[in-house]
N, C-alpha and C positions, 0 to 999 in steps of 0.2 A: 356509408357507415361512419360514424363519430366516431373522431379519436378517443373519446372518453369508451366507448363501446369495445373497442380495439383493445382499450388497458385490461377494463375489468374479463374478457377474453383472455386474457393472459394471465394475468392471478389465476381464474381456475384453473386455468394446467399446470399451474406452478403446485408444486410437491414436498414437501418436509423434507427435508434431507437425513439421511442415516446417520447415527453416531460417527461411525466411520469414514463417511465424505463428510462432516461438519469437521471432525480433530482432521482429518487432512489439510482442508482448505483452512483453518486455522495454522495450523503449522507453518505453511506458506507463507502466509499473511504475516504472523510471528518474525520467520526468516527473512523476506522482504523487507520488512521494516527495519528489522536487524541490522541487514545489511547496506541499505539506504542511509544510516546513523550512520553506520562506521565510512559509509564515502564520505557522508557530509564533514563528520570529525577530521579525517585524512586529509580533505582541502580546508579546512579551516587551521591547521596546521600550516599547512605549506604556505598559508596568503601570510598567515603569521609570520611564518621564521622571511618571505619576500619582503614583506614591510620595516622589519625589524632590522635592515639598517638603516631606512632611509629617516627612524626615528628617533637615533644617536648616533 
């Protein structure tokens, strides 16, 4: 069987999702990211205030 044969196999069982699992798995997604920012921010912080004597 072809891989191409295998994909579109899979599409059809694939199903709409419900209002309710779509704003779920948004939410998530929303938070995650969210939350991914604010690490990223928190160490870009820190390398900051590290660097910042070696640059006066």
């Amino acid at each position: 069987m072809s891989t191409l044969r295998r994909y579109l196999d899979i599409l059809k069982l694939a199903q709409k999702p419900s209002w309710e699992e779509f704003s779920k798995y948004s939410r998530l997604v929303v938070i995650g990211m969210a939350l991914l920012g604010v690490i990223a921010f928190i160490v870009k912080i820190i390398m900051t205030l590290a660097t910042l004597p070696l640059l006066g």
